[in-house]
Structures are given as structure tokens and as C-alpha cells.
C-alpha positions as CSV (number, residue, x, y, z in Angstrom):
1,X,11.0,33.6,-13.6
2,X,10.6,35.5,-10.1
3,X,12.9,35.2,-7.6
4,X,11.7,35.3,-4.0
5,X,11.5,39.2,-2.9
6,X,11.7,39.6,0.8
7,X,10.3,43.0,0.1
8,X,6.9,41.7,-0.8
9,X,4.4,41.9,2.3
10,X,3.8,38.4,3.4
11,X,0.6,36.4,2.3
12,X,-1.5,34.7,4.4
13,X,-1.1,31.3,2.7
14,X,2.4,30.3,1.0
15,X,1.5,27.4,-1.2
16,X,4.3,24.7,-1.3
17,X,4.6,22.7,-4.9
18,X,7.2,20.2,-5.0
19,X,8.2,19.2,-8.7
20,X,10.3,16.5,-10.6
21,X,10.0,16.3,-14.5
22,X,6.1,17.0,-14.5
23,X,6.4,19.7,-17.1
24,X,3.5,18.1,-18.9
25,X,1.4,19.1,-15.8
26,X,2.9,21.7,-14.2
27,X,1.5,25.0,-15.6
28,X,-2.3,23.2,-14.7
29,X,-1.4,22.5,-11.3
30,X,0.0,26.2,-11.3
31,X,-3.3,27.7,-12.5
32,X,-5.1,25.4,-10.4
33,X,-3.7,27.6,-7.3
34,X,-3.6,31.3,-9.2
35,X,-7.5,30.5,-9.9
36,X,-7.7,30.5,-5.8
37,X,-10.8,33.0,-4.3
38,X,-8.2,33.8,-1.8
39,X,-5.2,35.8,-3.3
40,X,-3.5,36.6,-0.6
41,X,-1.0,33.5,-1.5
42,X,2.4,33.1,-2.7
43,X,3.6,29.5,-5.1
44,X,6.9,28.2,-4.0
45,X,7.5,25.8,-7.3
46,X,10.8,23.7,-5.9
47,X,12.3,22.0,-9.0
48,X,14.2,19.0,-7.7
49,X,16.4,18.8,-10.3
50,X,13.8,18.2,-13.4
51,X,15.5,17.1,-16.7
52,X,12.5,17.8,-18.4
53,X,10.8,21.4,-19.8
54,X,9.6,22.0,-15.9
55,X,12.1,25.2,-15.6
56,X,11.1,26.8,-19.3
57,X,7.0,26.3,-18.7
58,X,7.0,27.8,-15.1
59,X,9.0,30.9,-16.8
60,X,6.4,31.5,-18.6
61,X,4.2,32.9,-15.7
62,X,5.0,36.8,-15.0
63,X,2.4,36.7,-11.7
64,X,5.2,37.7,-8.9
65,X,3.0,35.2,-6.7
66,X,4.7,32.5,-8.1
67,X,8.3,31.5,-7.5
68,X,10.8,29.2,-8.3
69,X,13.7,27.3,-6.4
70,X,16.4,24.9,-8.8
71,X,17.6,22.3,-6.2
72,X,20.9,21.3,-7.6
73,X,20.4,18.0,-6.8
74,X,17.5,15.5,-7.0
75,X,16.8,15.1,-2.7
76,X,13.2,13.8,-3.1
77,X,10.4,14.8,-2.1
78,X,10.4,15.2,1.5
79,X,13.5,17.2,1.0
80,X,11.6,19.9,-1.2
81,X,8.9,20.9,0.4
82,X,11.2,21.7,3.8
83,X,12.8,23.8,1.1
84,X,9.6,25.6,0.7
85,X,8.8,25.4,4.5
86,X,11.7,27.4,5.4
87,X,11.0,29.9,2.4
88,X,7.3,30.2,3.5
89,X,6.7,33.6,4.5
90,X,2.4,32.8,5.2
91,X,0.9,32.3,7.9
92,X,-0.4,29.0,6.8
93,X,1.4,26.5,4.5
94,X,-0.8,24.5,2.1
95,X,0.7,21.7,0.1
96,X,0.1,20.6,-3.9
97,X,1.5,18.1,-6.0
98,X,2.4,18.9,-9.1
99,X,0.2,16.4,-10.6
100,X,-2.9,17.6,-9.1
101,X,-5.8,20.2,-9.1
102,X,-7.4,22.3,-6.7
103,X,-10.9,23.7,-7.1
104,X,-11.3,27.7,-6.5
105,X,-13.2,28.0,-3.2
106,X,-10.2,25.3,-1.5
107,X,-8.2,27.8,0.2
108,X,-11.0,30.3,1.3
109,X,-13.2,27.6,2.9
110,X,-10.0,25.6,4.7
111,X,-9.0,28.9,6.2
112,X,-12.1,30.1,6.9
113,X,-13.1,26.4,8.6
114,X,-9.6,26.2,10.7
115,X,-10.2,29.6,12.4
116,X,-13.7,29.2,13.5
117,X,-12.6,25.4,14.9
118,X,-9.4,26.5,16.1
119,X,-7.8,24.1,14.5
120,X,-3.8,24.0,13.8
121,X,-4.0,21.9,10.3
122,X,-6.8,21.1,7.9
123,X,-8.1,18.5,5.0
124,X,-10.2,18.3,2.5
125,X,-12.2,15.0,0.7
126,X,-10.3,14.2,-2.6
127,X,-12.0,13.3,-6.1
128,X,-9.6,10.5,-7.7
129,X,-8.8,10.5,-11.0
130,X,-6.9,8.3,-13.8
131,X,-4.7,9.7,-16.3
132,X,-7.5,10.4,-18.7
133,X,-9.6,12.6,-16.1
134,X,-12.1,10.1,-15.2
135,X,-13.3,9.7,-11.8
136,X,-11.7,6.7,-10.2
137,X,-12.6,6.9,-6.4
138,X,-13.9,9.7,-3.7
139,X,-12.3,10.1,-0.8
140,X,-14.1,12.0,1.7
141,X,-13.2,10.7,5.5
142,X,-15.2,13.1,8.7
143,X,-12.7,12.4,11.3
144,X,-11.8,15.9,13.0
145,X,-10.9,17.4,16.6
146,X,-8.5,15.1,18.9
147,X,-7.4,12.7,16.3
148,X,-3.8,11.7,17.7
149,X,-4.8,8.1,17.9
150,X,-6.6,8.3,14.7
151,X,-3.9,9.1,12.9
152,X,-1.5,6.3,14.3
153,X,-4.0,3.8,13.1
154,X,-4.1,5.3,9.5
155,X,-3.5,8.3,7.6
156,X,-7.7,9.2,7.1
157,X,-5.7,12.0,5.3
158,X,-4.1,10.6,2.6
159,X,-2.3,13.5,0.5
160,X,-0.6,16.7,0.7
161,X,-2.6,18.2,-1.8
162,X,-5.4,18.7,1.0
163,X,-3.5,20.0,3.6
164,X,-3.0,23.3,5.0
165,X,-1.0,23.8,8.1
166,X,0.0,26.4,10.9
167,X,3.5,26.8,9.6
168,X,4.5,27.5,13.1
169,X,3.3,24.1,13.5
170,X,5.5,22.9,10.9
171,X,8.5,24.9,12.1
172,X,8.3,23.4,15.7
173,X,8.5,19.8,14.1
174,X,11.6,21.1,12.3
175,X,9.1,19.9,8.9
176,X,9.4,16.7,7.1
177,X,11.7,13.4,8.1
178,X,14.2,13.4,5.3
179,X,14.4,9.9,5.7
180,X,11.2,9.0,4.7
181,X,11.0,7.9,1.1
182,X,7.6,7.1,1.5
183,X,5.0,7.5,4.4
184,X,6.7,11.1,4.6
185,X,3.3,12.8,4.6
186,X,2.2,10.1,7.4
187,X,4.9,10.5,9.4
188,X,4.5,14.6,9.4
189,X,0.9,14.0,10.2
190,X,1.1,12.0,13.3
191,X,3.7,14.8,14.7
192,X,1.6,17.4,14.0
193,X,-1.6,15.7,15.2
194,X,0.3,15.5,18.3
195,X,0.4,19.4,18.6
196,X,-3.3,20.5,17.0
197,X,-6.7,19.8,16.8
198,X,-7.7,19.0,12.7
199,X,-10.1,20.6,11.1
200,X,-12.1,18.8,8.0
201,X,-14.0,20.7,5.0
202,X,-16.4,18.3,3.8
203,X,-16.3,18.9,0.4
204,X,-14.5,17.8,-3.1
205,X,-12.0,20.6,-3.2
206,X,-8.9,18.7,-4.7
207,X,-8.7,16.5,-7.7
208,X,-6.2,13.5,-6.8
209,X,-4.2,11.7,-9.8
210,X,-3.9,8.2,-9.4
211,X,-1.5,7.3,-12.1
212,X,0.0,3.8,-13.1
213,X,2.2,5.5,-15.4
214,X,4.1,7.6,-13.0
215,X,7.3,6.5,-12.2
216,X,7.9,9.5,-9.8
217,X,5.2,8.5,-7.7
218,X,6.6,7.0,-4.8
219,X,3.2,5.2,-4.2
220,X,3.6,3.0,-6.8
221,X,6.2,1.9,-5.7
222,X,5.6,-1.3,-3.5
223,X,9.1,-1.7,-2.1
224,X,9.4,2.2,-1.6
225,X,5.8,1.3,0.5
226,X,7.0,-1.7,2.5
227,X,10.0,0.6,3.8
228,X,8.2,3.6,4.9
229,X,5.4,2.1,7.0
230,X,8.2,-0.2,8.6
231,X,9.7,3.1,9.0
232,X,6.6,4.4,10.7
233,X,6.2,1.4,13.1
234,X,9.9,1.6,14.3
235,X,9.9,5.4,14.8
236,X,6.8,5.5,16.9
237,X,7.1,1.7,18.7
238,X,6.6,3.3,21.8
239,X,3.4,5.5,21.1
240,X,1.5,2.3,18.9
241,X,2.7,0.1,22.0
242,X,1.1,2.4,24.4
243,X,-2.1,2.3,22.1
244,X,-5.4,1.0,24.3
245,X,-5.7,-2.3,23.2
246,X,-8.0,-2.4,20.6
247,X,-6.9,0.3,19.1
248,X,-3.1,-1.1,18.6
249,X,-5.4,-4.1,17.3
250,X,-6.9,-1.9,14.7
251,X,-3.8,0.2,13.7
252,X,-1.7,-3.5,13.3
253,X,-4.5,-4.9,11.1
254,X,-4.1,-1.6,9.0
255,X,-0.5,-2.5,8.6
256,X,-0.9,-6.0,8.3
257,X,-3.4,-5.6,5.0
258,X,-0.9,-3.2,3.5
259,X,2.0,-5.5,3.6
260,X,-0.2,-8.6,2.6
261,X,-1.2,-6.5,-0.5
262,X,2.8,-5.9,-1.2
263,X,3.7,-9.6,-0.7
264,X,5.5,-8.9,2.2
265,X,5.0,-12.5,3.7
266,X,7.1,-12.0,6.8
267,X,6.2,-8.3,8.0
268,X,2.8,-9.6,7.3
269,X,3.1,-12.4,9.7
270,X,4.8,-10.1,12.1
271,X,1.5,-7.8,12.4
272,X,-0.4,-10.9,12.6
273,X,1.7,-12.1,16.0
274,X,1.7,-8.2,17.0
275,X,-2.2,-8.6,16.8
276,X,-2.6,-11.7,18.5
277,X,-0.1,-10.9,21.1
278,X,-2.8,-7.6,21.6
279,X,-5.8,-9.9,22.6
280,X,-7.5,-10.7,19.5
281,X,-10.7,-12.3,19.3
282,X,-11.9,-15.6,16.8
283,X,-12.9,-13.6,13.7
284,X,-10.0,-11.3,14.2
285,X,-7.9,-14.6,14.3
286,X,-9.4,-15.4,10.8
287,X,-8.8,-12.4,9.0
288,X,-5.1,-12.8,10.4
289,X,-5.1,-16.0,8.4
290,X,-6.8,-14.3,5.3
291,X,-4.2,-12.1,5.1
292,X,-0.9,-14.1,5.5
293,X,-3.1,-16.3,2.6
294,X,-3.3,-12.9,0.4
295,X,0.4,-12.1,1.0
296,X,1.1,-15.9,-0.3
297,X,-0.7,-15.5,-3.1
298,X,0.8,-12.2,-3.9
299,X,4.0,-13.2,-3.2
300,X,4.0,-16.0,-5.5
301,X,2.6,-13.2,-8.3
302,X,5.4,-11.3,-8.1
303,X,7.4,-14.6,-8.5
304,X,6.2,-15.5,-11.9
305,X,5.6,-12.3,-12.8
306,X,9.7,-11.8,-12.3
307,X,10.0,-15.3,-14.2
308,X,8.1,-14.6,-16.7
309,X,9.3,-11.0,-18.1
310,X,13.3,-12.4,-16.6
């Protein structure tokens, strides 16, 4: 393996790979990044404290770009990539998942596209796949510029594997909220969106696993779900309650059709008070109603379900 050598002149772009037992994936995702047009990078691989073959299979790379960290403890995901944050010696940090791909030209064109906007972060539009490779969904938002407010109504960005950021940006927000099991990328994003303008390359540059098999995913995870966007609506009360109206309208309909789709009767009905309590209109009253109906009926799924296999 290769350690970290200070001695090495610093890239432009130190690419951040948090990893937990994805050895079966790990030397792709590794390529995926090596294969870059720009190779002015370094790979900070942080193992959090894989039981699997993750260690052995990133040994096996003798590129002194890439380099590994053991935690020696599982902290989670949030934890280790502010492990490789404060090990970043780039310019820019740019984020991957260990279960995901990037295409050659990602790095070149997201760099190239943040200096000519002036932009402090960037994304790119994601191509979803399943386990088997196939094309499951495209992702490909245009929002860019100002996008504070955006980005408390949802997170149009929707992974790290498309992001590349300032890391003086990231070290001014002292990183990720360690606290965050899940909405940990959301949470980052609103900071930072709060500091810098966003800059969007509109193109397919990152292939996006979206696995039901995964049990590391957090995002499969519905309770792990629930907890981090309460998470997000208690941390920044103040800034969605400062929100012109319809926009706090829009950004509580956004949470209320994530908790209805988790069965999360009462934070559901909480949105729906939140959003009438905001001014809203007849047919916004009726989609209230369709939700708390969905959050029922999911609800009562999860029942039987838990019945059923009990």
C-alpha cells in the first residue's frame, strides 16, 4: 500500500473514497478515478474498519496516487470522508463512493466549468444503475448560481459522487456533521451553498448504484431516512422558517412526501400543519390529504409486513 508522503507536490484534485466492506467493488471504483483525463489527483481510500478483502484488493495498486487510511473503528460515513478532508492536500476535493463509477472527462470538465463560472462547488447529472448494470433512472437537474434556497427545499444534488468542492470551502465549514447518519451530504450542501455559487456540468459523468441489496447503504434505510431529514429541519428551523412563503410551502411538501413514503404518519402530519400554517391554497390542501392517506397505507404495510415475517 502507499502511505501518504508529504513530500509529494500537491495535486490539484484529492479525490475522497469512503469505504466499508465493498471489496467486491472497490478496485472498479478505484480505476474509475486512475482512468481520470486529469492526473493531477491523489485517492484517499479511508477503510472504516472493513472486515471484508477491501485492505488486500487496494494493495494491490502500486500507483503512489492512491492511498490508504485503516480507521480503527467503524465511525460511518460522515466520519471518513472528514478523515480524508483534513488529509486533502488539492486544491479541490471531489467525492466517490466506493460503489460507484466515474466516466474519464468528469474531473477535467467540472474543473474546467467551476473556474470559468467562478463557482466554489460543482455537480454533475448521474446515470442510475441496478446491481446488474442496467440503467434504472437519469438524474440530470440545471439548477446553478445562487441556489441557497434551492438547496433548503431539496438536495437537486443528490450524491457525493458528483461533487467537487473548494476544500477551503470545506475547511471553513469544519467538513461534515458527524451527527448525521443520513442527510449528511444534504446537510454539507446547504452550508456550503451558503458560502459559493454552484456550478452544474450537464452531462452523464457518474454512474450511480442504486442497490436493494446493500445493507451499508444508509439510503435504504427508512428509519436511518426519517432521522436525518428531522435532523435537517431542526438544525436549520430558523433559515426554513425565514423561507418566503411559498417557498417554505414547497421545501415542507418535499418533506412531507418523504415521510409519507416512510410511513411516518405523524411527522407527515406535522409538514402538513407546517404547510397549512404557511398559507396553502385548495389543491395544495388536497395533496396534504393524499399524502397523510399514502403514509396510512404505508404504515399499515409495514405492519403486516412485520406480522407476517414475525
Amino acid at each position: 500500500m502507499n502511505p501518504i508522503d508529504p513530500s509529494r507536490p500537491a495535486p490539484l484534485v484529492s479525490v475522497v473514497v469512503p469505504t466499508y466492506n465493498r471489496g467486491h467493488c472497490i478496485s472498479a471504483c478505484i480505476d474509475s478515478a486512475l482512468a481520470q483525463t486529469m492526473g493531477d489527483i491523489e485517492i484517499i481510500i479511508v477503510d472504516d474498519y472493513s472486515s471484508d478483502d477491501t485492505a488486500e484488493r487496494v494493495a494491490a495498486y502500486a500507483d503512489p496516487r492512491v492511498q490508504y487510511v485503516a480507521q480503527l473503528s467503524n465511525q460511518g460515513g460522515a466520519a471518513a470522508r472528514n478523515v480524508g478532508i483534513r488529509r486533502a492536500r488539492g486544491e479541490y476535493v471531489a467525492f466517490l463512493d466506493s460503489d460507484d463509477l466515474w466516466l474519464p472527462e468528469k474531473l477535467e470538465k467540472q474543473i474546467a466549468g467551476m473556474r470559468a463560472a467562478d463557482c466554489g462547488l460543482s455537480y454533475t447529472w448521474l446515470r442510475c444503475v441496478d446491481d446488474d448494470g442496467n440503467e434504472t433512472m437519469l438524474i440530470h437537474p440545471e439548477v446553478e448560481g445562487e441556489c441557497y434556497q434551492r438547496m433548503l427545499v431539496s438536495n437537486f444534488i443528490g450524491s457525493f459522487s458528483n461533487l467537487v468542492v473548494r476544500r477551503d470551502l470545506l475547511l471553513l465549514e469544519n467538513g461534515l456533521d458527524e451527527n448525521f447518519r443520513s442527510c449528511q451530504d444534504w446537510d454539507l450542501l446547504i452550508r456550503l451553498c451558503r458560502r459559493a455559487r454552484v456550478h452544474c456540468q450537464r452531462e452523464y459523468l457518474v454512474l450511480y448504484l442504486q442497490s436493494v441489496t446493500d445493507k451499508v447503504r444508509i439510503s435504504t434505510n427508512p428509519r436511518s431516512v426519517v432521522q436525518g431529514h428531522r435532523r435537517i429541519l431542526a438544525k436549520f428551523a430558523a433559515e426554513y422558517a425565514a423561507l418566503p412563503a411559498p417557498v417554505r410551502r414547497q421545501a415542507y411538501e418535499v418533506f412531507m412526501a418523504l415521510f409519507a413514503h416512510s410511513g411516518s404518519i405523524g411527522d407527515a402530519l406535522n409538514m402538513g400543519w407546517k404547510r397549512v400554517g404557511s398559507g396553502a391554497g385548495p389543491m395544495e390542501l388536497g395533496r396534504c390529504a393524499h399524502l397523510i392517506a399514502r403514509a396510512s397505507r404505508r404504515k399499515l404495510g409495514q405492519q403486516l409486513a412485520t406480522r407476517r415475517f414475525a
